[in-house]
ROSE-4610 file (N, C-alpha, C; in Angstrom, 1 decimal, always signed):
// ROSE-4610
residu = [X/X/X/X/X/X/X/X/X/X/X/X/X/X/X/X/X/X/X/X/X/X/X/X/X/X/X/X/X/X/X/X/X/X/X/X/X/X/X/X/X/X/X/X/X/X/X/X/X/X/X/X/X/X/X/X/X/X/X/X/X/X/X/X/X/X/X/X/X/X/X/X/X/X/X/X/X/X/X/X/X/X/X/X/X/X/X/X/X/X/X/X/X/X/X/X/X/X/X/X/X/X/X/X/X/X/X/X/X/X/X/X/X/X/X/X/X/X/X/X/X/X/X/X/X/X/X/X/X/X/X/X/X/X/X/X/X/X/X/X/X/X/X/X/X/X/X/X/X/X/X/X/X/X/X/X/X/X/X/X/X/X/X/X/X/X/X/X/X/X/X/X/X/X/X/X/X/X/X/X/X/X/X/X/X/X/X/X/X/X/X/X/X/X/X/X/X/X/X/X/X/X/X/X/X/X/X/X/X/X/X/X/X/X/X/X/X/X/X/X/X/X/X/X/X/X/X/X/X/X/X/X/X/X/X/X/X/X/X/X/X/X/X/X/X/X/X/X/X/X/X/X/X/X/X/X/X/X/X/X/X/X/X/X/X/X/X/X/X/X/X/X/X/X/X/X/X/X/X/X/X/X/X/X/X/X/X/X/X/X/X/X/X/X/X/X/X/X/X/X/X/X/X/X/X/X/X/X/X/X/X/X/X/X/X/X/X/X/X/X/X/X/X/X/X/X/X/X/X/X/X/X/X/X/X/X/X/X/X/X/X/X/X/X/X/X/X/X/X/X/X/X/X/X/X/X/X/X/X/X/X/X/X/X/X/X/X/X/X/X/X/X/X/X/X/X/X/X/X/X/X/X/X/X/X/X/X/X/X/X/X/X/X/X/X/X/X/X/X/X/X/X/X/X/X/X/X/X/X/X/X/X/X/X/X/X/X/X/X/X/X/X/X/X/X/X/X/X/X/X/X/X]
num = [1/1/1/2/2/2/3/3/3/4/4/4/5/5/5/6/6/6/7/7/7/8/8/8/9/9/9/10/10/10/11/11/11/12/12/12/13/13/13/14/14/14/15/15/15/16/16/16/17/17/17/18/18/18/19/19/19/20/20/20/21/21/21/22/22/22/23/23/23/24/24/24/25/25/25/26/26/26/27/27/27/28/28/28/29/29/29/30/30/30/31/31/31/32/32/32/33/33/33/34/34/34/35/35/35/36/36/36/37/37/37/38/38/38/39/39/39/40/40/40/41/41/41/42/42/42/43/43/43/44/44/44/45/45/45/46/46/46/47/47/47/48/48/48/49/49/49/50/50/50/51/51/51/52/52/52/53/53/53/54/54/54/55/55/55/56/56/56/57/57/57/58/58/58/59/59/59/60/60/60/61/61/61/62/62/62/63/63/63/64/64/64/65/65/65/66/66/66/67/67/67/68/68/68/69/69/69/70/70/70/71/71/71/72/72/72/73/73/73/74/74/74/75/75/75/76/76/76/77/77/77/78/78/78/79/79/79/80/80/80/81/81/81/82/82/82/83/83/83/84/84/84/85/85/85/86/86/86/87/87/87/88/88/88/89/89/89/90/90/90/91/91/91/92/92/92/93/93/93/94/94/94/95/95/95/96/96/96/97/97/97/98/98/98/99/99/99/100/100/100/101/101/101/102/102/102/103/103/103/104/104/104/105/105/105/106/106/106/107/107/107/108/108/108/109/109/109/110/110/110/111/111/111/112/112/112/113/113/113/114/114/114/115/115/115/116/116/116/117/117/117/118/118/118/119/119/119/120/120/120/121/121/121/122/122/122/123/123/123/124/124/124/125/125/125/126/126/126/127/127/127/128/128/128/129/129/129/130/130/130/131/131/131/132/132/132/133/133/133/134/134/134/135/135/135/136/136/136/137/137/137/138/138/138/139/139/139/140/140/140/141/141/141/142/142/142/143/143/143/144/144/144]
x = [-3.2/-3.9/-3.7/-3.4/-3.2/-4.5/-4.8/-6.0/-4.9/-4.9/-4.1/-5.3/-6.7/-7.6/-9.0/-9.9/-11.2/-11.7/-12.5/-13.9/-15.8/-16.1/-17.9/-17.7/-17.1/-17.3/-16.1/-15.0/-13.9/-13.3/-12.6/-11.8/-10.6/-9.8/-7.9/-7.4/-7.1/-6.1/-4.6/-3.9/-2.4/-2.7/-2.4/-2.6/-1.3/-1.2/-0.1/+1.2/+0.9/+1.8/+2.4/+1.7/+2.0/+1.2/-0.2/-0.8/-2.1/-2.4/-3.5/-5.1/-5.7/-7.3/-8.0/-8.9/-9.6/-11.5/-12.0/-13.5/-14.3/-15.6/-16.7/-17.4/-17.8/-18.5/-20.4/-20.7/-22.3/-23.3/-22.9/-24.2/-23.4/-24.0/-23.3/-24.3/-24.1/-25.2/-24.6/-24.3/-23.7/-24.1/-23.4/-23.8/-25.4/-25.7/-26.9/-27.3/-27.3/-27.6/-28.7/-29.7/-30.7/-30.3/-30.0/-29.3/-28.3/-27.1/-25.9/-25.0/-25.4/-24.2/-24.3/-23.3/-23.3/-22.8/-23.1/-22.5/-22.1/-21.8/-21.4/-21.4/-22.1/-21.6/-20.8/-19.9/-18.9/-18.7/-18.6/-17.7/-16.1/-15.8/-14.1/-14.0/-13.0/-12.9/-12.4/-11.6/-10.7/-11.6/-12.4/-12.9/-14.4/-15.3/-16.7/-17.6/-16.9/-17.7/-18.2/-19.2/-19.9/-19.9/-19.6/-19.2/-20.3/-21.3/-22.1/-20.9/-20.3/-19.8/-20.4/-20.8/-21.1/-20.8/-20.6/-19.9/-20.9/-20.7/-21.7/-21.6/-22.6/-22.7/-22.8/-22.0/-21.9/-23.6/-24.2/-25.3/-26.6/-26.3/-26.8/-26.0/-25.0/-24.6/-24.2/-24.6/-24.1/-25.1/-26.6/-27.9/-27.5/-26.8/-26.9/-25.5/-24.7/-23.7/-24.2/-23.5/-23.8/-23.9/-25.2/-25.1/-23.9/-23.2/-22.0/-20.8/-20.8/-19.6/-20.2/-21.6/-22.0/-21.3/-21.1/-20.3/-19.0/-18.5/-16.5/-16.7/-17.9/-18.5/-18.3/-19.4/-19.5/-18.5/-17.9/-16.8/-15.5/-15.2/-14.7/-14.7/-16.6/-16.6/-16.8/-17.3/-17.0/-15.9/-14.8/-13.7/-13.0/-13.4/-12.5/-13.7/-15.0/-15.6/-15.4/-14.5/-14.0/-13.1/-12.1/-11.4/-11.5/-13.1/-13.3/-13.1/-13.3/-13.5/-14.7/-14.7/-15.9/-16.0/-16.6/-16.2/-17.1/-16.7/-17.6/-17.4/-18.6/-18.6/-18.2/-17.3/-17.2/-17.7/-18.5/-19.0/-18.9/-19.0/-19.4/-19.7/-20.4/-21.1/-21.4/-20.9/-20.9/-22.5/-22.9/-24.0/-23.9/-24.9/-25.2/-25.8/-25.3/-25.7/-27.0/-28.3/-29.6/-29.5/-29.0/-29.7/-29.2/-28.3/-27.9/-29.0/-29.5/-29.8/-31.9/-32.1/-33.6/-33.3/-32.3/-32.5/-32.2/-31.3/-31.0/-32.8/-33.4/-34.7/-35.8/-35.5/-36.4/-36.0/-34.6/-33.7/-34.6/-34.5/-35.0/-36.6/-37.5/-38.7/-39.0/-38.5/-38.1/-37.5/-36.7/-35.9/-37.3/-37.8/-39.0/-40.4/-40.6/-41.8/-42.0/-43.3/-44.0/-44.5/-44.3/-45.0/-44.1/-43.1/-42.6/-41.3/-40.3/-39.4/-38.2/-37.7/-37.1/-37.0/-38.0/-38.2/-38.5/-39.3/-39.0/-37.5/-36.8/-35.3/-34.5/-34.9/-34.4/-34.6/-35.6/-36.5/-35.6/-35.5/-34.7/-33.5/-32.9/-31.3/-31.2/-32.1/-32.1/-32.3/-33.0/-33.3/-32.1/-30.8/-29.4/-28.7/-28.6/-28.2/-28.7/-28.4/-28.3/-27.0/-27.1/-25.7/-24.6/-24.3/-23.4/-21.4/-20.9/-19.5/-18.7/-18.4/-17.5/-16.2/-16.1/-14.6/-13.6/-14.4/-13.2/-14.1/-13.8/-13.9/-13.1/-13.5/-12.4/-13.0/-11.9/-11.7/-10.8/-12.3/-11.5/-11.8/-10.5/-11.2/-11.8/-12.8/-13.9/-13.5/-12.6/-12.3/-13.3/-14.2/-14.8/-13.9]
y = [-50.9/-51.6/-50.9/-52.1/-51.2/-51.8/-51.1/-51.6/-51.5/-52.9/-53.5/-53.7/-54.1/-54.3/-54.4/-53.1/-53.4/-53.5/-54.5/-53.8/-54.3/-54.6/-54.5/-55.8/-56.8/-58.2/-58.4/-58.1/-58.0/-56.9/-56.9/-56.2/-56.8/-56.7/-56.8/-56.0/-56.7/-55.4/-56.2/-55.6/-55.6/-55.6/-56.7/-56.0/-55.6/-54.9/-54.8/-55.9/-57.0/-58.1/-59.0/-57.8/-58.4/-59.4/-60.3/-61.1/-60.2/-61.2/-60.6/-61.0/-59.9/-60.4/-59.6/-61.0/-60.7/-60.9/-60.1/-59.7/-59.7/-60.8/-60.6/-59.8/-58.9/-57.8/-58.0/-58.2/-58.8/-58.0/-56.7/-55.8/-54.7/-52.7/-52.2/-51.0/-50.1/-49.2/-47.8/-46.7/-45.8/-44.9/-43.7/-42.5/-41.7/-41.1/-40.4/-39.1/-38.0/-36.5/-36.6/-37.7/-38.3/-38.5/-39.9/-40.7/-40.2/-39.6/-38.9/-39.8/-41.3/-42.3/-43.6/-44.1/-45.5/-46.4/-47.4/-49.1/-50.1/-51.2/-52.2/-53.1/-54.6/-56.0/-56.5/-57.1/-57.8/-59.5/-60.4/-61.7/-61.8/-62.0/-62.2/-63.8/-64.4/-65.1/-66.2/-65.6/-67.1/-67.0/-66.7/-67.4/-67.3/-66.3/-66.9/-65.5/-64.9/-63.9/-62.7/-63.0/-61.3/-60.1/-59.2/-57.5/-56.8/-56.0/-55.0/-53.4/-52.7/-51.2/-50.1/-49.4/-47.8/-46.5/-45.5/-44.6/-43.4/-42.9/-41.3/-40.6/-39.5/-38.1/-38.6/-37.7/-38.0/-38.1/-37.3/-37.2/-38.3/-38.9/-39.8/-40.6/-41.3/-42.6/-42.2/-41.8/-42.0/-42.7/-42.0/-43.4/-44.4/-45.0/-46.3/-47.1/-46.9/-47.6/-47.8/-48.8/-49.5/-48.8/-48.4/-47.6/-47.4/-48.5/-48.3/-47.5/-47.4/-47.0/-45.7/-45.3/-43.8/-42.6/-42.4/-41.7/-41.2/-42.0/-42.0/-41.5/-41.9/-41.5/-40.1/-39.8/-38.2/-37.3/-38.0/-36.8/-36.7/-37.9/-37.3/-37.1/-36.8/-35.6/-34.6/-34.6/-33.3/-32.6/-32.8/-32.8/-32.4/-33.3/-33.0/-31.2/-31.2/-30.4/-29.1/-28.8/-27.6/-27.1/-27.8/-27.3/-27.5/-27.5/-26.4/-27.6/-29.2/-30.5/-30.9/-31.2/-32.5/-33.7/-34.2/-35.7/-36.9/-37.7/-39.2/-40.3/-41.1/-41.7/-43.4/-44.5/-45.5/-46.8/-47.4/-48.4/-49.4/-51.0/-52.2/-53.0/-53.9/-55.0/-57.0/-57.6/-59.2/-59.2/-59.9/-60.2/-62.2/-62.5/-64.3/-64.6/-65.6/-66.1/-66.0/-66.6/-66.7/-65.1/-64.2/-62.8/-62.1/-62.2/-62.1/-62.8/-63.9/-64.0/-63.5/-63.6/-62.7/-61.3/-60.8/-59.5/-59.3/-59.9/-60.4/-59.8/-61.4/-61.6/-60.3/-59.6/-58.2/-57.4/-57.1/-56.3/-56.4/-57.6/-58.3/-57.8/-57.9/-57.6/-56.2/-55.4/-53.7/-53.2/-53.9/-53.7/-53.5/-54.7/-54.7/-54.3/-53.4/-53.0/-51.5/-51.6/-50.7/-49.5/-49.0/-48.1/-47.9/-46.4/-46.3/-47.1/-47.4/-48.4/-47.7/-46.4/-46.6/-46.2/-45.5/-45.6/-47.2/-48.2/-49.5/-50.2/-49.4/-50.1/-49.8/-48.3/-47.8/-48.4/-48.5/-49.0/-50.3/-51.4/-52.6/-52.5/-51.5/-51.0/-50.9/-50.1/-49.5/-50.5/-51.8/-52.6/-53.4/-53.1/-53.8/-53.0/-51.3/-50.3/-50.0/-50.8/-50.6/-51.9/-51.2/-51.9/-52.2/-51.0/-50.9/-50.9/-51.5/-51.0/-50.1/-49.4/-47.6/-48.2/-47.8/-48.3/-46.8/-45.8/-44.6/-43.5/-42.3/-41.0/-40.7/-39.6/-39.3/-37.9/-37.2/-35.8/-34.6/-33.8/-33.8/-32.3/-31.1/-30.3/-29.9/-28.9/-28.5/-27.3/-27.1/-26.1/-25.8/-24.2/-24.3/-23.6]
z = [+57.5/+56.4/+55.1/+53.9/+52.5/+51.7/+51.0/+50.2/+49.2/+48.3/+47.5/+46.4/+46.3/+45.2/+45.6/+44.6/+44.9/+43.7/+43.8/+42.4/+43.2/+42.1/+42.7/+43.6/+43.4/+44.3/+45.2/+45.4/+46.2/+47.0/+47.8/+48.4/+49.3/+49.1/+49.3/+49.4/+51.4/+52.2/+52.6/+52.7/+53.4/+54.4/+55.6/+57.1/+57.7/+58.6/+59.0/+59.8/+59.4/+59.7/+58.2/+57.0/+55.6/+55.4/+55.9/+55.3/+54.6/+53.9/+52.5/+53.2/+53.3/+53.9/+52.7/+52.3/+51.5/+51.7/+51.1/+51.8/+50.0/+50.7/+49.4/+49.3/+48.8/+49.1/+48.5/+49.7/+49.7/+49.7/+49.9/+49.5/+50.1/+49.2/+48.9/+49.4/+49.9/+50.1/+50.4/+49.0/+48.7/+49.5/+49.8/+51.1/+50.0/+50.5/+50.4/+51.3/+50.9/+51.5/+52.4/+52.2/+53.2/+54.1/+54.0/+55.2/+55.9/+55.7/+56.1/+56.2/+55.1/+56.0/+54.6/+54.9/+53.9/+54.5/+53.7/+54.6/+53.4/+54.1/+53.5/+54.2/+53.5/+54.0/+53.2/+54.1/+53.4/+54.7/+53.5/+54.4/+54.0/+55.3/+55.3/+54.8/+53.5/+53.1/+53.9/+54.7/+55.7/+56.0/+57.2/+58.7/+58.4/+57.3/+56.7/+57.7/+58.2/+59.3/+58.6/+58.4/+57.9/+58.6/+58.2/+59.1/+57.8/+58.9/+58.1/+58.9/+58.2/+58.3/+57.9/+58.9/+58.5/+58.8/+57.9/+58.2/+57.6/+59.4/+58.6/+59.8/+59.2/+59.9/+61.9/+62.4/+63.9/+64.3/+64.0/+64.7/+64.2/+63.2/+62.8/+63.7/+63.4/+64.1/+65.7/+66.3/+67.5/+68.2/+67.9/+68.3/+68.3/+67.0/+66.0/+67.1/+67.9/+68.0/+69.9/+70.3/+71.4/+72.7/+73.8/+74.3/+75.1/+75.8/+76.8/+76.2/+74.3/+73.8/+73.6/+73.5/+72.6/+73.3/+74.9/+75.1/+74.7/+74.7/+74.2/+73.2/+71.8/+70.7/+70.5/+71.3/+70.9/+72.0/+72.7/+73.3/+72.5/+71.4/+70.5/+69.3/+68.6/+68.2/+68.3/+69.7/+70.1/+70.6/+70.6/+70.3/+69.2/+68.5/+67.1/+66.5/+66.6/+66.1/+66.8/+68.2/+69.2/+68.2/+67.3/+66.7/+64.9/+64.7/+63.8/+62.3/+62.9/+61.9/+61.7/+60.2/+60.2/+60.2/+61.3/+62.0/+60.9/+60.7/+60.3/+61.5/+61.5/+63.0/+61.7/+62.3/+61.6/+62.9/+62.1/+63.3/+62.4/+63.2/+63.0/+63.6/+62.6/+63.3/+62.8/+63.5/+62.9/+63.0/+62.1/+61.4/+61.1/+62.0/+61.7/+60.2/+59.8/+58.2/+58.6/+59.3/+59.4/+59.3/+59.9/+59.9/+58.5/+57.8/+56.6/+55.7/+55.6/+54.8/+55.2/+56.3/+56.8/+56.0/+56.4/+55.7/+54.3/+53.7/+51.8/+51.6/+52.0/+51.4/+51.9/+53.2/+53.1/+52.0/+52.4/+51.0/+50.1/+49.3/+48.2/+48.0/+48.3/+48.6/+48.9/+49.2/+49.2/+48.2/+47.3/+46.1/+44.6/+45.6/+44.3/+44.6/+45.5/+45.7/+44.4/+44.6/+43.9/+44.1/+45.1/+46.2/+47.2/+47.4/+48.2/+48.5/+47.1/+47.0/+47.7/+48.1/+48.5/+50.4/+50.6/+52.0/+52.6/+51.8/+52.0/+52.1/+51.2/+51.4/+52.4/+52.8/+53.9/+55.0/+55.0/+56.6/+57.3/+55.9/+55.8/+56.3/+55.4/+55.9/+57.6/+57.9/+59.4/+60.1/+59.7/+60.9/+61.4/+60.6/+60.7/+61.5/+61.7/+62.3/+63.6/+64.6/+66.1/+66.4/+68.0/+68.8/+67.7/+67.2/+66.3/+67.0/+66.5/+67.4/+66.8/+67.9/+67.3/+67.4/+66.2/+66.0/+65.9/+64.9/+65.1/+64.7/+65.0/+64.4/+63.4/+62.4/+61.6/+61.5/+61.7/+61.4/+60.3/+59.4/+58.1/+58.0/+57.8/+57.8/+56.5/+57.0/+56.0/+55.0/+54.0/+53.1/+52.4/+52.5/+51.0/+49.9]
C-alpha cells in the first residue's frame, strides 16, 4: 500500500494491485501520553464500510483486541521486545452506520460537556475499543 494523499477529510492509498482506495476520514483521535494509543474512523468510499483503527502501546491494546487473537498478540510482542524493540499493537474494527452514528452523538455530547470534558470523551472513545481485530505488530528500535 502507497499513501498517495492525505489531508483532514481524505485519505488515498495505492493498493497493491494498482487500484486507488479512497477513505472519508470521520473522526480523528490523536495519540496521547495518557492513553498510549490513537485511532481513527474512516468510511471506504466504494463499498460505504466504516473501519474504527487503533494503534498503541502493547499493553494497552492487547485487552482491547479479540480474545481468540490476544495470544498470537502478545507472543509477538513479546518477541519482538526479547530483542530489545518497541512494539505498537495495530487493530481494527467494522463499525455499523447505527453504531457510528450512537456514538457521533455521545462523542458530541462529551465534546461539549462542562465538567470533566475530557475523561467524558475518553470514556466515549473506549466504548468503541473491544473485540478489536489484530491486524500487526510493529517493531521500532528505541535510540535515545
Amino acid at each position: 500500500m502507497e499513501l498517495i494523499e492525505r489531508d483532514e477529510s481524505i485519505i488515498k492509498l495505492i493498493t497493491p494491485n494498482g487500484e486507488i482506495d479512497e477513505y472519508e476520514i470521520l473522526e480523528n483521535f490523536p495519540f496521547s501520553s495518557e492513553s498510549k494509543r490513537m485511532g481513527i474512523i474512516v468510511r471506504h468510499k466504494e463499498s460505504g464500510k466504516i473501519i474504527f483503527y487503533v494503534k498503541g502501546a502493547d499493553v494497552i491494546m492487547a485487552p482491547k483486541v479479540k480474545p481468540g487473537q490476544r495470544s498470537a498478540c502478545v507472543e509477538f510482542c513479546e518477541n519482538l521486545s526479547r530483542d530489545g524493540l518497541r512494539t505498537l499493537v495495530i487493530t481494527q474494527k467494522l463499525i455499523t452506520e447505527a453504531t457510528y452514528n450512537d456514538f457521533k452523538a455521545l462523542l458530541k455530547e462529551a465534546k461539549a460537556s462542562m465538567v470533566n470534558r475530557d475523561f467524558e470523551v475518553a470514556k466515549v472513545i473506549q466504548s468503541l475499543e473491544y473485540d478489536m481485530e489484530f491486524l500487526a505488530v510493529t517493531g521500532v528500535e528505541d535510540q535515545l
